[in-house]
C-alpha positions as CSV (number, residue, x, y, z in Angstrom):
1,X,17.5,-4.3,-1.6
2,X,15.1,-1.9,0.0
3,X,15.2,-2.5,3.9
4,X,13.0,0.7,5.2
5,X,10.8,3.8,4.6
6,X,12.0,7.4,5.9
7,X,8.9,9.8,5.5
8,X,8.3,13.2,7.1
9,X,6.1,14.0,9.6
10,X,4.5,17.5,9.3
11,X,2.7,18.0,5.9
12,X,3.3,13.9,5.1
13,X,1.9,12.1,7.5
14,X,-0.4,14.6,9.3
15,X,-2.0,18.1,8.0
16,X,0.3,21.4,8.6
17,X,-3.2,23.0,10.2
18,X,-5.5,22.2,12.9
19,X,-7.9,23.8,15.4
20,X,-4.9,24.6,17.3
21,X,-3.2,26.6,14.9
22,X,-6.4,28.3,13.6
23,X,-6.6,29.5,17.5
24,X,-2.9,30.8,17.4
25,X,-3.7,32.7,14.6
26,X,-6.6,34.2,15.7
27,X,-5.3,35.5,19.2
28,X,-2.1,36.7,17.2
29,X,-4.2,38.3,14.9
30,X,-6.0,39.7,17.5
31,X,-3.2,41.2,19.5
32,X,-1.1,42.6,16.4
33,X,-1.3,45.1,13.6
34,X,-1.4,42.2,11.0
35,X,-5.3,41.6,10.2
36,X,-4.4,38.3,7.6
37,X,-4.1,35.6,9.5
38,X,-2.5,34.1,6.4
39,X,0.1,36.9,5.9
40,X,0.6,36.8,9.5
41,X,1.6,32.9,9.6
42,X,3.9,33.2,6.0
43,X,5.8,35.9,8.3
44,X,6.4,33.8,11.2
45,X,7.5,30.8,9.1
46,X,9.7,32.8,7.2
47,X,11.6,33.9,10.3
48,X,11.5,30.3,11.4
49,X,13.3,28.7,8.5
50,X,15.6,31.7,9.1
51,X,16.4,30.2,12.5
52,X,16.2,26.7,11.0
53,X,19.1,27.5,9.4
54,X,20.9,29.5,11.3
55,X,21.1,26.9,15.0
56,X,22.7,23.2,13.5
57,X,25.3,22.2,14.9
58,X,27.0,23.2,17.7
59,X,24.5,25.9,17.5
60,X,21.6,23.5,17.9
61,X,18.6,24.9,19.5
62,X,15.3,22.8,20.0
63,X,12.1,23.8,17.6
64,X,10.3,25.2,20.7
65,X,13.2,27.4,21.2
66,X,13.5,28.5,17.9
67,X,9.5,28.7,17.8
68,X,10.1,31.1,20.9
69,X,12.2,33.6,18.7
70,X,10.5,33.2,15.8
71,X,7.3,34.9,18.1
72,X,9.9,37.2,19.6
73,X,11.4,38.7,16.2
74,X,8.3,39.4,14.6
75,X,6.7,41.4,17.6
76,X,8.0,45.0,16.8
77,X,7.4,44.0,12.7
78,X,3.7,43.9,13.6
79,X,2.8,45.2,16.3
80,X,2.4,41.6,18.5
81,X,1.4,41.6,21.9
82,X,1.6,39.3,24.4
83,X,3.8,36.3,25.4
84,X,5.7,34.3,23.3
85,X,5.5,31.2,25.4
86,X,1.6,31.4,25.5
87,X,2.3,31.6,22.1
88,X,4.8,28.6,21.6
89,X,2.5,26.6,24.0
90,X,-0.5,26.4,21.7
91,X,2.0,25.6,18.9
92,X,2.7,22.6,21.1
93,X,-0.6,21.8,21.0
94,X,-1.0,21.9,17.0
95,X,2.3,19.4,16.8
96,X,0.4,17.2,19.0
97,X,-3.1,16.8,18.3
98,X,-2.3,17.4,14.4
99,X,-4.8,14.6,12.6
100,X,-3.8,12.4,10.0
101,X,-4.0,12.1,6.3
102,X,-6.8,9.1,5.2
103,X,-4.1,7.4,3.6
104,X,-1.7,7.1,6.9
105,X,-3.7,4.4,8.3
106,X,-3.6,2.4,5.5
107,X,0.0,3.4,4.5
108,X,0.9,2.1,8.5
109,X,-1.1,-1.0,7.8
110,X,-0.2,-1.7,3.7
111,X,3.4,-1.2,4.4
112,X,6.1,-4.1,4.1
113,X,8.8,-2.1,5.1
114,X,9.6,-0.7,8.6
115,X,8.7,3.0,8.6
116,X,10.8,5.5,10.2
117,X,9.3,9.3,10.7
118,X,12.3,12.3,9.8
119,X,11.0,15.1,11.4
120,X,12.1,19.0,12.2
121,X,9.6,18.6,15.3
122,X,10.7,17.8,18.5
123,X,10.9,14.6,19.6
124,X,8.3,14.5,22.7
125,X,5.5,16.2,20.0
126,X,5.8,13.9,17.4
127,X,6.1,10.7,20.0
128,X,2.8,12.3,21.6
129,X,1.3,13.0,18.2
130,X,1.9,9.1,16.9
131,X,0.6,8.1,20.3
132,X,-2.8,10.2,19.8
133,X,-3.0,9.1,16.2
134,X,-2.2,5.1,17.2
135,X,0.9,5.2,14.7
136,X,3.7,3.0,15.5
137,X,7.0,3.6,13.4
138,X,9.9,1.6,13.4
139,X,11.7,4.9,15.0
140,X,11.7,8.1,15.2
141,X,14.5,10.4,14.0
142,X,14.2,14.2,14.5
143,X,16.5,17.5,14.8
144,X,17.0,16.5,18.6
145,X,18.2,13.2,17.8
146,X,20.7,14.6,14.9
147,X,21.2,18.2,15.8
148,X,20.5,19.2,12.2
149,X,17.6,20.5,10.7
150,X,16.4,19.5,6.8
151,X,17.3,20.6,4.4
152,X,21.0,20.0,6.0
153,X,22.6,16.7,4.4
154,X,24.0,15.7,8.2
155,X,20.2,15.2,8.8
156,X,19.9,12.0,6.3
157,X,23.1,11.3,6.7
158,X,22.7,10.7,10.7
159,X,19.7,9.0,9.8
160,X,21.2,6.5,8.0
161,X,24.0,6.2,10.3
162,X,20.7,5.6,13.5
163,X,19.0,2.9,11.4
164,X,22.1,1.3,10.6
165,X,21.1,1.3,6.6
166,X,22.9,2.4,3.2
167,X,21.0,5.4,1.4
168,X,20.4,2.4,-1.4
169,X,18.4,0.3,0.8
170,X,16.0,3.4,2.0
171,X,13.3,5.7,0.2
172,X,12.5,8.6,1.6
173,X,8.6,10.3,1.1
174,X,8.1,14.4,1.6
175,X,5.7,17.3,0.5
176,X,8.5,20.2,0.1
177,X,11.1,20.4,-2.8
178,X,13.5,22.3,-1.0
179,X,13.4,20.5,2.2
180,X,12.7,17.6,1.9
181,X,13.9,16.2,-1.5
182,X,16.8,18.2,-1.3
183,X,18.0,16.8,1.6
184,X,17.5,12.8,0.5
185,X,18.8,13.6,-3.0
186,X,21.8,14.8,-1.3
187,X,22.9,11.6,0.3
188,X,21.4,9.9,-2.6
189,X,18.4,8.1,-1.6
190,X,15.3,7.9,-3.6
191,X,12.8,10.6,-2.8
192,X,9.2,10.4,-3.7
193,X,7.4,14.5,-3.4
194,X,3.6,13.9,-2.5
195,X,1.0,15.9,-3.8
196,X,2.6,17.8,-6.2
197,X,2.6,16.9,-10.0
198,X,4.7,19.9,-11.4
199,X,8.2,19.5,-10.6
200,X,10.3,18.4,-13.2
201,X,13.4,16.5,-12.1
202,X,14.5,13.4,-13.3
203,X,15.9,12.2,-9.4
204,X,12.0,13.0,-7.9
205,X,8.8,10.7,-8.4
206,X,5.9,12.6,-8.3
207,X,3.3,10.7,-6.1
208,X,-0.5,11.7,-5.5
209,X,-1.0,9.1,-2.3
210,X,0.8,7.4,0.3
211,X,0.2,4.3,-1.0
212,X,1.3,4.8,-4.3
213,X,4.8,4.7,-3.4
214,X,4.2,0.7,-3.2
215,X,4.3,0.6,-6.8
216,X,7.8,1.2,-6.9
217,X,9.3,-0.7,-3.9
């Protein structure tokens, strides 16, 4: 019997861009070698799943942290100028004013189970993003609250151990393969990949909309 919903925050629930971002970009853009904007951001998230990684555990380091290095190691790379916290502050920003999918309000609303948010994020951005957006999940459980970063196992695993629930009576809903479905397959809980149609694995369900995941609760 089905007792909750885990879903992911960034990408899921809210868009991965926003005016804040956009405005990072542009100033890093501005103050580097690196003219893409687009290039520029692959590169910094590539050295930030790096770091994702690397600090679980008893090496645990908070996002903003991690964001912090991510800024630092890429400086000499391109050519960046300026400070990293300036930097990691208008990240801040992005995690909290990111807006909301359509569908979220009527996922929130539609949804007979309680939802709880898995999240990379730190905790105070993604309380002060739900707040913004007037979202209300049962919980919320992120690296802070675990120590572990997706795609680790411990992540779900932790979850499950929060909420007090088996990995049979929880779905889980996410946008990436590698993190996301990964890490609920792992633990063996149902994981539903939105808005991509082709991956071809028999343990994913393919989903278009938020709300399609009803269908199959």
């Amino acid at each position: 019997m089905l007792k909750a919903i885990f879903i992911d925050h960034m990408g899921t629930l809210v868009y991965d861009t926003s005016e804040w971002l956009t405005k990072l970009l542009d100033e890093c853009v501005e103050n580097s070698n690196e003219k893409d904007p687009q290039k520029l951001g692959e590169m910094w998230y590539q050295k930030h799943d790096e770091l994702v990684m690397h600090y679980n555990g008893k090496d645990y380091k908070n996002e903003y942290e991690i964001a912090f290095e991510a800024f630092e190691s890429i400086k000499d790379q391109i050519g960046l100028q300026g400070d990293s916290q300036h930097y990691c502050d208008l990240l801040v920003q992005h995690w909290i004013h990111t807006p909301a999918y359509d569908d979220s309000y009527d996922f929130f609303e539609q949804c007979p189970l309680p939802i709880y948010i898995i999240t990379n994020n730190d905790l105070q951005y993604v309380e002060e993003n739900m707040k913004n957006l007037e979202l209300k999940p049962k919980g919320i459980i992120s690296s802070e609250t675990t120590h572990y970063y997706k795609p680790a196992k411990e992540m779900f695993e932790k979850a499950l151990e929060i909420t007090k629930l088996k990995a049979s009576e929880a779905v889980y809903i996410g946008d990436s393969y590698n993190k996301d479905m990964q890490s609920a397959k792992s633990v063996g809980m149902r994981a539903f990949l939105i808005g991509h149609k082709d991956i071809e694995d028999p343990d994913i369900t393919c989903i278009d909309s938020l709300l399609d995941v009803f269908e199959y609760l």
